[in-house]
N, C-alpha and C positions, 0 to 999 in steps of 0.2 A: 526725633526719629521714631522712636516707638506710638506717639500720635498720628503720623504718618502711616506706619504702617496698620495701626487699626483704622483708619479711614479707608485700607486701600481693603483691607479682609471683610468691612461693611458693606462695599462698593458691590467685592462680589458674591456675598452673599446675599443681598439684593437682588443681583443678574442672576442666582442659582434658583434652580426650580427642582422641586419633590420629585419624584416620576416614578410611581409605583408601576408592579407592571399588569396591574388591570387598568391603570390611567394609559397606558403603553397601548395596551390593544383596544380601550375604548378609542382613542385617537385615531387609531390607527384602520378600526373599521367604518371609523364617521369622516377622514380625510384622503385616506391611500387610493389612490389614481384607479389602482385593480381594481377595487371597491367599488368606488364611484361609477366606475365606468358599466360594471355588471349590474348597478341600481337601474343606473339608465335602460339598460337592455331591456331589464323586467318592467319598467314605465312603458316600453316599445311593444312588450309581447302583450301586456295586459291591452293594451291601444289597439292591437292586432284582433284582437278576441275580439273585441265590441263594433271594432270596424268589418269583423265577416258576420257575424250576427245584424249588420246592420242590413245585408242582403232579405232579410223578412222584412223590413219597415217597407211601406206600398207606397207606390210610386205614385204620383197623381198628374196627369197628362193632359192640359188643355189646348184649344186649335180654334182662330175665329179667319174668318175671311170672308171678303166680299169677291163676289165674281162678277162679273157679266160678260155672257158670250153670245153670239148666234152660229147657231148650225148651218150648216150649206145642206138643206134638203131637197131629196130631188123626187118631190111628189105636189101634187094637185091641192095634196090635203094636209098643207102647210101649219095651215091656220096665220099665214102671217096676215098682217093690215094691209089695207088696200093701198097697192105702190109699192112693195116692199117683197123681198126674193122671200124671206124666214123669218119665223118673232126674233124677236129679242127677252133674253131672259136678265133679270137680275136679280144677284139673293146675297144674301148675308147669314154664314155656315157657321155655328157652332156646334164644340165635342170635348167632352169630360170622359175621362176613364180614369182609374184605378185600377193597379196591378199590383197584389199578392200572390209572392211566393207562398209555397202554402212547402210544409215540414214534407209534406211524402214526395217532394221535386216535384210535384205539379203547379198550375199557375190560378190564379180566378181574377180575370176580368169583370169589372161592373163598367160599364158604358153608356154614355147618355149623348144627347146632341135635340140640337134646337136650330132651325131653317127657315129662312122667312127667303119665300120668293116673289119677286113681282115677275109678269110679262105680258107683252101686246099680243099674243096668241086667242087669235077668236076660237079656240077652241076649248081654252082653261075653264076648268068652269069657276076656280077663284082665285082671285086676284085685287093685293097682296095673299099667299096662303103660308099655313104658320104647318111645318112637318116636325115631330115629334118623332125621339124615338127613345126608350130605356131597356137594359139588357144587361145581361151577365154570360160569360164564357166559363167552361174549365176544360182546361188539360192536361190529362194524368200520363204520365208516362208508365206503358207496363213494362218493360222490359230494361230499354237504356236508360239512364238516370230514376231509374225506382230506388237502387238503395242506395244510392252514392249519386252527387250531381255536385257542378263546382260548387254550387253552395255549402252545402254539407263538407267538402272538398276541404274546403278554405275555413271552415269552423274548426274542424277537425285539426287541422295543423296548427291555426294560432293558436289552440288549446294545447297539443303538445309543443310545440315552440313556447308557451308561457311556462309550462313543466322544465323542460331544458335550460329555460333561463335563471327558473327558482333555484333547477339545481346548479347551475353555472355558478350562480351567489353562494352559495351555497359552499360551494367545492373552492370560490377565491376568498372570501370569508376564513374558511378551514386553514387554506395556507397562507394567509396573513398572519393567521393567529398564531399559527406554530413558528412562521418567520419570524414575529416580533418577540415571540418566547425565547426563541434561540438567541438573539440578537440581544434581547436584556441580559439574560445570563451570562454572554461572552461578555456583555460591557460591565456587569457584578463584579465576572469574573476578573477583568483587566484589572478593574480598580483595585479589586484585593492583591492581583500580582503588583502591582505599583506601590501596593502598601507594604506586602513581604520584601520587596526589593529596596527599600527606602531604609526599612529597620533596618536590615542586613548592613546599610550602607550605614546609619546609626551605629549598630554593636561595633563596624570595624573599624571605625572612627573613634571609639570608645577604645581600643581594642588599642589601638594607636598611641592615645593618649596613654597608658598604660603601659606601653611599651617605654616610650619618652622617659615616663618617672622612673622605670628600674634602669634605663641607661643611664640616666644622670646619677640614680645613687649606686650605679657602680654593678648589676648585679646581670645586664643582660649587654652583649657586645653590639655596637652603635650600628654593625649591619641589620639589626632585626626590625630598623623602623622602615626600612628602604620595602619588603614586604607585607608592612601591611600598611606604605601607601602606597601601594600598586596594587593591593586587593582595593584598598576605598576610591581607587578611580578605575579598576576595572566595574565593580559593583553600580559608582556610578554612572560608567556606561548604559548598563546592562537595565538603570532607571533610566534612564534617557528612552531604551528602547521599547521599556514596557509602557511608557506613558503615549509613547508614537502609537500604539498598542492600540492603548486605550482612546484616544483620538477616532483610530481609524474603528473602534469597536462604538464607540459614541455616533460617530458617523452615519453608521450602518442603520442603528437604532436610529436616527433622525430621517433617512430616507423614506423606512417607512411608515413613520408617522407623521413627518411634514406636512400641510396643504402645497408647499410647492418651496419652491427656490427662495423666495422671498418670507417664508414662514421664519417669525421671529424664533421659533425653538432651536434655529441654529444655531444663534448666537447666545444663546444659554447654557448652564453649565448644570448639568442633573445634580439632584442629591438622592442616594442611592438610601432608601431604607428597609430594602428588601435583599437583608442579606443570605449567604449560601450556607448552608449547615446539610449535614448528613439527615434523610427521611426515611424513619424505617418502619415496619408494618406498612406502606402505602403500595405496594407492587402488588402487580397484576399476576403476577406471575404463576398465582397459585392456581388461576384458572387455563384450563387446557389447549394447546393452541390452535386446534380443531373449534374449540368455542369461538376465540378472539376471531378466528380468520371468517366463521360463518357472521360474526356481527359484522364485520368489516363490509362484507358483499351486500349486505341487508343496509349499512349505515354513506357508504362512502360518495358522496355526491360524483363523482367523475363516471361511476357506472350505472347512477340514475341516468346522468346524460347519454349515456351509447343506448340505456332502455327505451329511454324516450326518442333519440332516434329510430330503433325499430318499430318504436309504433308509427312514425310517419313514417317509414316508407311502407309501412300496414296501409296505411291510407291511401298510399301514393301505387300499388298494388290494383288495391281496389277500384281506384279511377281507370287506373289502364286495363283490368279486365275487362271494367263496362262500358269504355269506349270501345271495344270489340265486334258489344252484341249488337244486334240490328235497333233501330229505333222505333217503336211502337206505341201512336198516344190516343188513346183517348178522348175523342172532343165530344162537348154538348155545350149545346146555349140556347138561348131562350131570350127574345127580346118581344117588345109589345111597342107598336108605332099607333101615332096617334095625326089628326090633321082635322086644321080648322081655316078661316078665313073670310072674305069679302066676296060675295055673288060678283062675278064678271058682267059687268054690264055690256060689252061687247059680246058675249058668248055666242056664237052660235051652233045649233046644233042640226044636223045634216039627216037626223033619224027621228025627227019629233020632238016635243017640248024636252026642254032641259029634264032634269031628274031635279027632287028638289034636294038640300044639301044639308045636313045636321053636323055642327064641330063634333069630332071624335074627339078625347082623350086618350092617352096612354094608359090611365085607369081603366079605362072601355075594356083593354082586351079585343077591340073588335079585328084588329089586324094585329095577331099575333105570327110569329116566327119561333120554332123550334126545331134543332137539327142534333143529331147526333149518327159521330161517323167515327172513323179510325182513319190516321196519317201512318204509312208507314214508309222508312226509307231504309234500302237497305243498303252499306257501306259496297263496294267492290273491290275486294283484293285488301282491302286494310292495311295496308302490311307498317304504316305507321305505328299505328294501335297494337301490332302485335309485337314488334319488337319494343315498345316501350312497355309490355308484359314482362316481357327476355330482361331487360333492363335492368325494370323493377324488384325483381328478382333475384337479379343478380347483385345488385345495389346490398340489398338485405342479410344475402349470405354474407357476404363482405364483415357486412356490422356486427353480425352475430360471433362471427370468426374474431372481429376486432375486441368484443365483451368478453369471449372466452379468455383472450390474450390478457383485457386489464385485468381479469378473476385473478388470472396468477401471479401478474405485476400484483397486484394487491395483497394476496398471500402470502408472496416472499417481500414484500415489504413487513407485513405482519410481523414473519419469524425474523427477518432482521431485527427488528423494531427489540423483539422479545430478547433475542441473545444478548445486544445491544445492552437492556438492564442489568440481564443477569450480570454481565462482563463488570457493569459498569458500580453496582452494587456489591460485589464481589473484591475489586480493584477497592473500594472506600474502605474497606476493614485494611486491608492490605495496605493502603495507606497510612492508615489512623495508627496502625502499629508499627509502621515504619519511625513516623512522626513523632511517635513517642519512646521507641528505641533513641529518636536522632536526639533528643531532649535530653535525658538519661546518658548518651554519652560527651553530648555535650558540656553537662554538669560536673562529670568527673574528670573530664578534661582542664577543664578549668580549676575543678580540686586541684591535680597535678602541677597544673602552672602556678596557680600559689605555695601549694608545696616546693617549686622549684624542680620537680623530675619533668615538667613538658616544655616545649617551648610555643612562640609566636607560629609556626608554622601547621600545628597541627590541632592549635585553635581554631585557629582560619578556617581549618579542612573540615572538623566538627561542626562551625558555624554555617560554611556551606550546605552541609548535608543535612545542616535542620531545615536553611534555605530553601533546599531541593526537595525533601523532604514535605515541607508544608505547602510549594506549589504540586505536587505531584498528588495532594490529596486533596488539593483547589480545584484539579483537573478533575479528578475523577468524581466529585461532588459537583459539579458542571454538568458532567459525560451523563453524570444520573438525572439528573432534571432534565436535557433535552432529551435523553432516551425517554422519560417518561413524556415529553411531549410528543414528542415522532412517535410512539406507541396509539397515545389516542387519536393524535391525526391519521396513522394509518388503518383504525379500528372504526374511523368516521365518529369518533364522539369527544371530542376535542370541544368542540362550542357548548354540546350538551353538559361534559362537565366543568366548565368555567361558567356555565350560566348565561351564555350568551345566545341571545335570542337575534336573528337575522330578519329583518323588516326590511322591502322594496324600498 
């Protein structure tokens, strides 16, 4: 029997696993769904940023074709061949451009194309001939999209959309950590109730025993066993309930460290070696709460994210102002054509000898083009553009109203945070002296009962109120750890002092 049962205590100590609680929240920030799921976001924003930045990369745009037409002309001096209404032309069109957005929202076109036409026209004077052409555009906008364009537009957002989401991480990080703090503590904390509840059930089982020996030798009447075994199976109720306790506190802690439903940590069984003891010199408390609450507003990721929303709708402002204004751009360009080809044997010319023919280049310059104008258009009645001004605007006070609101949510979480210790640090002396009153009368109780002046019944009531006694100072050594944990989650430095560094 005894070999049995240590095979069965190897079994689960095998199935049992350590689980300190920085093993607790590393898990829990490398597995918890909230986690995971705001890494992804930040892979999304960062991927947003490079895909509006990718609006500068220059486009490159090519075009070939063959045509052949004839014109219906309704003239003498056709040039078609003899027998025939109109020439015939045929060519084969090509065109290369490149388009840069250029940072001040303007554009720059380079442009090229290459032309080979044949036709039966006795008037060409060659044939195949090769047309040439090379060039560049720009166009600036001075007034609408000068400082703002969708380009800019959509940079501008994935860059704070990438801020929002860091602090998103940031801010579910934060409450993981403190979730998973609170959640070990209570589960510390069961075990240790499961442990005061078991001895208690030990002394009055002992207590029992005790009893037994003075009825049989005569010195306590055979009603006194009948109380204290209804105290060892009220007590082991009262186990029974703290281990459901503990289960459903075990639980909690496995939720959010899990990878999922199937993650083998459920069915393991923690070994706890991070036990509760009272901590003192470690409170905040000496600092002012005017200091804590001003870290707080500077530290806490939830009101980075409403900042970061007012700077997009900064942007989203700015778009709708300069859709407003009238559109006014800029153009200049400058191209240089060139043309070569075959003397027309057919040619003829109606005004004396032909001219005679030298290929040009596009180097040449010889037929150059340069233009520079201004496009303008002007909107009529807007009134799209101007109420998405009203909008935008209005969008903004919103958020601003919405920051002031979390400033104070934050605030008065602070000074909860803070009474919270005090209460809670306060209550642990109060305890510890309770616990050690209940000891001291416990003892002398028991004096009394060996003396014979007490009896079975107000042993019991001493042992209880050591009971009660040592959970009630389990509590409040509890209440002080997650006070100090809610304290730096609500002060935004929760990760900073654990040391945890949050990476996409």
């Amino acid at each position: 029997m005894k070999r049995a049962l240590f095979v069965l205590m190897l079994a689960a100590a095998t199935h049992a696993q350590e689980l300190t609680l920085s093993d607790a929240i590393a898990r829990a920030l490398e597995q918890n769904a909230d986690v995971v799921v705001e890494r992804e976001s930040v892979q999304i924003a960062e991927a947003n940023v490079l895909r509006a930045n990718a609006a500068y990369e220059p486009a490159l745009r090519g075009d070939a074709r063959l045509r052949k037409r004839t014109d219906p002309i309704n003239s003498v001096l056709s040039g078609a061949p003899q027998g025939e209404l109109a020439p015939t032309m045929r060519s084969l069109q090509t065109s290369a451009s490149v388009v840069q957005l250029l940072p001040t929202g303007g554009t720059l076109s380079v442009f090229s194309g290459v032309s080979r036409d044949e036709t039966n026209s006795i008037f060409a004077l060659l044939t195949p001939s090769w047309s040439t052409n090379i060039g560049a555009e720009v166009r600036q906008p001075l007034v609408q999209n000068r400082r703002t364009d969708p380009a800019r537009r959509a940079i501008r957002i994935a860059r704070a959309d990438r801020t929002r989401a860091l602090s998103s991480l940031r801010r579910t990080a934060n409450e993981v950590t403190a979730a998973v703090e609170r959640a070990y503590w209570t589960a510390v904390a069961a075990r240790r109730d499961v442990e005061i509840r078991e001895s208690a059930v030990t002394v009055a089982d002992k207590q029992r025993e005790d009893t037994r020996v003075r009825i049989e030798a005569g010195t306590l009447a055979e009603s006194e066993v009948a109380s204290t075994t209804a105290e060892v199976e009220r007590r082991r109720g009262e186990v029974m309930v703290a281990r459901e306790n503990l289960t459903r506190a075990e639980n909690a802690l496995r939720a959010l460290i899990a990878r999922d439903a199937n993650d083998p940590i459920w069915e393991q069984q923690f070994i706890w070696n991070d036990g509760l003891s009272a901590r003192r010199g470690e409170s905040r408390r000496a600092e002012s709460p005017s200091l804590q609450i001003a870290r707080a507003i500077g530290n806490r990721p939830e009101l980075q994210e409403l900042a970061t929303r007012l700077e997009r709708q900064d942007v989203d402002i700015d778009a709708a102002v300069d859709r407003v204004r009238l559109q006014v751009d800029l153009v200049a360009s400058y191209q240089s054509r060139g043309l070569a080809g075959t003397q027309n044997p057919d040619a003829f010319s109606p005004f004396g000898a032909l001219p005679p023919h030298r290929d040009v280049t596009i180097f040449d310059h010889e037929y150059p083009e340069a233009t520079l104008g201004v496009s303008v258009a002007i909107p009529i009645g807007n009134t799209a553009a101007k109420q998405d001004v009203v909008i935008a605007r209005a969008l903004r006070r919103q958020s601003i109203a919405a920051l002031d609101a979390a400033r104070q949510r934050v605030a008065l979480e602070v000074r909860n945070a803070l009474a919270a210790l005090a209460s809670a640090e306060q209550r642990i002396e109060a305890a510890q002296a309770a616990r050690a009153a209940a000891e001291v009368q416990l003892q002398a109780e028991r004096d009394r009962f060996e003396a014979g002046t007490s009896n079975t019944f107000f042993i019991l009531t001493r042992q209880n109120e050591l009971a009660a006694a040592q959970l009630g100072e389990l509590v409040a050594i509890t209440d002080q750890r997650k006070a100090e944990t809610e304290l730096a989650r609500a002060t935004g430095t929760l990760l900073d002092e654990r040391g945890i560094e949050v990476l996409p």
